[in-house]
C-alpha positions as CSV (number, residue, x, y, z in Angstrom):
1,X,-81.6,53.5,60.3
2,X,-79.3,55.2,62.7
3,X,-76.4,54.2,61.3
4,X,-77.6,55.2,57.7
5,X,-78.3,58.5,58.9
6,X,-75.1,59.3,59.9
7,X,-73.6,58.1,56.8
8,X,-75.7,60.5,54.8
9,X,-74.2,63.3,56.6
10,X,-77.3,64.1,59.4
11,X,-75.3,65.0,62.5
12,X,-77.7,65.9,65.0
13,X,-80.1,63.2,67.0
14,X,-82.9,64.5,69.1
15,X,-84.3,62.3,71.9
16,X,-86.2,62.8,75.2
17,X,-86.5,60.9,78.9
18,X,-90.0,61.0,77.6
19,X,-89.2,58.7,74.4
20,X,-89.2,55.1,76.1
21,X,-86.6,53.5,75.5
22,X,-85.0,56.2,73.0
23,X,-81.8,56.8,74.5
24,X,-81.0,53.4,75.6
25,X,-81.4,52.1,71.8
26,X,-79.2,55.3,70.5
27,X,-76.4,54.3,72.8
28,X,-76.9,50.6,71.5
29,X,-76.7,51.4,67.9
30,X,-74.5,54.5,67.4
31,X,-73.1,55.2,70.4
32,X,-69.7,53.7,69.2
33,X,-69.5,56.8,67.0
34,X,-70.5,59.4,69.3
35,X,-68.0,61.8,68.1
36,X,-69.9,62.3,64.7
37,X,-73.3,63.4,66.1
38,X,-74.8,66.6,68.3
39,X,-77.1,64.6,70.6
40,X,-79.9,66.3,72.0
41,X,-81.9,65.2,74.8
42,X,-84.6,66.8,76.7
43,X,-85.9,66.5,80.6
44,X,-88.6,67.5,82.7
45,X,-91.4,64.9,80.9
46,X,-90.4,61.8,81.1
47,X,-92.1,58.1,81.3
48,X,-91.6,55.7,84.1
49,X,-92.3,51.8,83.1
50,X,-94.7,50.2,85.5
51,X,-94.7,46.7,86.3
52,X,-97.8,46.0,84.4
53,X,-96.0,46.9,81.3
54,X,-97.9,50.3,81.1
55,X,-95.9,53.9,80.4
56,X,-96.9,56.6,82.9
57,X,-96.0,60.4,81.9
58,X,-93.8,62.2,84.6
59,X,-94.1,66.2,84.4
60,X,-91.9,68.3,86.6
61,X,-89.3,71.0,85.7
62,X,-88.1,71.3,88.8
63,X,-83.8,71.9,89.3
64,X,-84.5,69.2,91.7
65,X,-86.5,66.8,89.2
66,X,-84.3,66.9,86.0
67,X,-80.9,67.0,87.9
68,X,-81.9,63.0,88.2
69,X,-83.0,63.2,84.7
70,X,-79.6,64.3,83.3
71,X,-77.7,61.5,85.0
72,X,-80.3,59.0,84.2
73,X,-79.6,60.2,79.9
74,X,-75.8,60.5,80.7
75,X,-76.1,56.5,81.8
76,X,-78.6,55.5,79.1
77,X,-76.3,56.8,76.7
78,X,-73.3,55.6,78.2
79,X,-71.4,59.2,77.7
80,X,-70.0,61.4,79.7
81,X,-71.6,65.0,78.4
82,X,-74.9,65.7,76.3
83,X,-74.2,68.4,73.9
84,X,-77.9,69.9,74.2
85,X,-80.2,69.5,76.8
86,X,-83.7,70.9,76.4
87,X,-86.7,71.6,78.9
88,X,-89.6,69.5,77.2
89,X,-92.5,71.5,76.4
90,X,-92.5,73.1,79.7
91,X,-95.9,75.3,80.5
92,X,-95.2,79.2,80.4
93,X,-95.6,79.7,84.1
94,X,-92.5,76.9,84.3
95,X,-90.5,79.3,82.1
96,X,-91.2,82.2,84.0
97,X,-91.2,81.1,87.3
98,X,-89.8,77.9,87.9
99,X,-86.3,77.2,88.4
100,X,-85.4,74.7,86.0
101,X,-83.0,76.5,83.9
102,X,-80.9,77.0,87.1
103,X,-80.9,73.1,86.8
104,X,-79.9,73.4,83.3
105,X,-77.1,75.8,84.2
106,X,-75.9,73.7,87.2
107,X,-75.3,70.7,85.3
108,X,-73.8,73.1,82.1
109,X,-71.5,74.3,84.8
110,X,-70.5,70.9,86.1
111,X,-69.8,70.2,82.5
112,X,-72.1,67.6,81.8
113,X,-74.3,69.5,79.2
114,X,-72.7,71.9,76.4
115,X,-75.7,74.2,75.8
116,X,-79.2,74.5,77.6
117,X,-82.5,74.4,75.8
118,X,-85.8,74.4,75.7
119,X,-88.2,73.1,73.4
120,X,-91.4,75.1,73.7
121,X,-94.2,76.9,71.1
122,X,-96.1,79.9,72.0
123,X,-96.0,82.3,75.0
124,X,-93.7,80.0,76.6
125,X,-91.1,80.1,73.7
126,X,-91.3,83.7,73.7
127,X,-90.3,84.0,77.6
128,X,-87.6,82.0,77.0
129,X,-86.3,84.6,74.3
130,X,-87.3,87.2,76.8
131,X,-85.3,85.7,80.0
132,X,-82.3,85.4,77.3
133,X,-79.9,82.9,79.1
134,X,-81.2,79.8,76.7
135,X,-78.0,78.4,73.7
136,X,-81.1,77.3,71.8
137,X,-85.1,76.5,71.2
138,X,-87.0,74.4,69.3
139,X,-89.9,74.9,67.9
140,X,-92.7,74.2,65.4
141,X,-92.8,75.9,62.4
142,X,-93.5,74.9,59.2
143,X,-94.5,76.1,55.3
144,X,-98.4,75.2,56.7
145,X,-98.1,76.9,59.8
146,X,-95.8,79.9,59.2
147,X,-96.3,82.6,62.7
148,X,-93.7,81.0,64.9
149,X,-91.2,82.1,61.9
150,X,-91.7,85.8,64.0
151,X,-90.3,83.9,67.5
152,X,-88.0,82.2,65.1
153,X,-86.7,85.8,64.0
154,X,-86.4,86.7,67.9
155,X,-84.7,84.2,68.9
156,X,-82.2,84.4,66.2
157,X,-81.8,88.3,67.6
158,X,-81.0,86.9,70.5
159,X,-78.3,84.6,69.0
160,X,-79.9,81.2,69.9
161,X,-79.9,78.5,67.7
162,X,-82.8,77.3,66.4
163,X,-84.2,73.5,65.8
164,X,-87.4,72.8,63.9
165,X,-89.7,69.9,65.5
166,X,-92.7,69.3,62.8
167,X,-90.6,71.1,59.7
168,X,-93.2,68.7,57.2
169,X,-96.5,69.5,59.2
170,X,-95.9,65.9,59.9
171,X,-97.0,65.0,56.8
172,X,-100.6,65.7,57.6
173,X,-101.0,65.9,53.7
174,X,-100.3,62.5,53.0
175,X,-102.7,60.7,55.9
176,X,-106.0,60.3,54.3
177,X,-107.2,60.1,57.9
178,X,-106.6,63.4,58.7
179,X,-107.7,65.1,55.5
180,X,-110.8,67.1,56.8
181,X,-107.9,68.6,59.6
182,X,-106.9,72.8,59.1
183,X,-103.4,71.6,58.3
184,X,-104.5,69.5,55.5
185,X,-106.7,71.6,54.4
186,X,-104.1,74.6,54.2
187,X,-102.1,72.1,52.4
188,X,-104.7,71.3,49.6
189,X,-104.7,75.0,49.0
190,X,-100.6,76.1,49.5
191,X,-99.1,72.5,48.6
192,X,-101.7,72.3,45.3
193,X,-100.4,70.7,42.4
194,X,-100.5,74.1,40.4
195,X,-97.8,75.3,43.1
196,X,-95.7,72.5,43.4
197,X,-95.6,70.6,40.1
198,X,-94.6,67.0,39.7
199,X,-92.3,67.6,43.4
200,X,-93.3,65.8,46.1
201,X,-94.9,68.1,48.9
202,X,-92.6,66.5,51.7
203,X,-89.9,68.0,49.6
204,X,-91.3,71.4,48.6
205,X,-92.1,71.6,52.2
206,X,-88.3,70.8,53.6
207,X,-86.6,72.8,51.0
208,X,-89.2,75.9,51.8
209,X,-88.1,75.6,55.5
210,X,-84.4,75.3,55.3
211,X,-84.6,78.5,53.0
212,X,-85.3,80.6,55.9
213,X,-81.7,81.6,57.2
214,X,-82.8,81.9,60.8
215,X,-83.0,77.8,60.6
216,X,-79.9,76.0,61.5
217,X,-81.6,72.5,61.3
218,X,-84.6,70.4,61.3
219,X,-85.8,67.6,63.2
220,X,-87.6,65.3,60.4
221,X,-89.1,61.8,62.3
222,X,-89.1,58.8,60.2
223,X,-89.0,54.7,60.3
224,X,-88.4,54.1,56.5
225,X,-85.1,54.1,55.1
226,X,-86.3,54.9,51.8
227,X,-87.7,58.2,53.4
228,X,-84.0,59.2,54.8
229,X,-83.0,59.2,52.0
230,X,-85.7,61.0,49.8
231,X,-85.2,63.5,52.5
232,X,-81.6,63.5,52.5
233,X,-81.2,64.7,48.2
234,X,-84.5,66.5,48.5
235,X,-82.2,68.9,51.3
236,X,-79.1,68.5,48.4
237,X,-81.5,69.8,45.7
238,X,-80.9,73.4,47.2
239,X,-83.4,76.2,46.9
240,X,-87.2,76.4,45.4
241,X,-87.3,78.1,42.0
242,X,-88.3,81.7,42.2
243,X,-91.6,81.0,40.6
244,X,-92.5,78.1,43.6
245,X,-91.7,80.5,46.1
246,X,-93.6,83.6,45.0
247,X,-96.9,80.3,44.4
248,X,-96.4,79.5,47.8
249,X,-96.1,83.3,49.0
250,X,-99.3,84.1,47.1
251,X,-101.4,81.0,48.6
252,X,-100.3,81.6,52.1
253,X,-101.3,85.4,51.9
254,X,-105.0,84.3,50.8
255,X,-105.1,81.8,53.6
256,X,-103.6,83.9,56.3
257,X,-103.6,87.8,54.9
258,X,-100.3,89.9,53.5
């Protein structure tokens, strides 16, 4: 799958200490081309393996908890710098007060990350934009769930780059067992088939996205090859049609108001 990816062109992998074994299986199947993907990894939650076989969630944004955090990545992945290194959905009061980006910073100065990060939603994205010393954020967004596009458009006037986490609503529209959710049932009104035609809605809803110019790129989870690559010439397909877009614009504004 990894592999595949990178053949298509995808060039950026996102991972976390809090992903199990996630980094350990990245180094094991691509890490013998490093040099062709941005990795990004993120600290602060993590999981520690206990010897009942059970996963216990770590939280702590502390400089002096993810310093060990960074080295512990930089081993599982057998390199010797992570290009982005993000906070992992740290509370706002973290982001405010704690002093975990001066953790970040350290290990940017000692040259073992390239850019520091954060991924965060919410108030706690916005004080990120607001303390202004963050490369980049991630965030959700999405054509369901469109407000974070206006901390999107301030962090893009503070120059950060931007990665989208959940940029297909996680497919909520396609899982039968979530159908009676808000996100499924926004997407029964702006995903109809009177909007969107005979195109899928995973791919109405990726090309939607990577229209906005304040996205640089977009963090889309899957298991199935066949997927990837649906995904992959859904992207190459380029823009919605005029007549889509202004569908979509119209069904959002009766869900959420002009």
């Amino acid at each position: 799958m990894l592999n595949r990816a990178l053949d298509l062109g995808i060039n950026l992998i996102d991972s976390s200490a809090a992903y199990r074994w996630s980094e350990e299986l990245i180094a094991k199947y691509v890490g013998h081309r490093r040099n062709e993907f941005v990795f990004a990894t993120k600290c602060g939650s993590g999981r520690v393996l206990q010897p009942d076989g059970e996963w216990v969630q770590t939280l702590d944004y502390s400089a002096r908890a993810i310093m060990p955090q960074i080295e512990r990545s930089l081993q599982r992945l057998k390199t010797d710098r992570i290009d982005i290194m993000q906070l992992h959905s740290p509370p706002h009061d973290d982001v405010a007060f704690g002093d975990g980006l001066d953790g970040l910073k350290r290990a940017q100065e000692q040259g073992k990350v390239r850019f520091i990060s954060l991924s965060a939603d919410g108030d706690a994205a916005r004080k990120a934009i607001e303390i202004g010393e963050y490369d980049t954020l991630q965030i959700s967004y999405n054509v369901l769930d469109h407000d974070p596009g206006e901390i999107v458009a301030a962090a893009r006037a503070k120059d950060m780059g931007i990665i989208i986490k959940q940029p297909i609503a996680n497919a909520v529209f396609e899982k039968e067992d979530e159908w009676d959710s808000e996100m499924a049932t926004r997407a029964r009104t702006i995903l109809a088939t009177d909007v969107v035609g005979e195109v899928s809605r995973v791919e109405v809803a990726l090309r939607w996205l990577l229209e906005d110019e304040n996205v640089h790129t977009a963090i889309v989870g899957t298991s199935n090859l066949d997927h990837l690559v649906d995904n992959v010439e859904a992207v190459a397909r380029g823009k919605l049609g005029e007549e889509m877009k202004r569908k979509i614009e119209s069904k959002i504004s009766q869900i959420v108001g002009p």
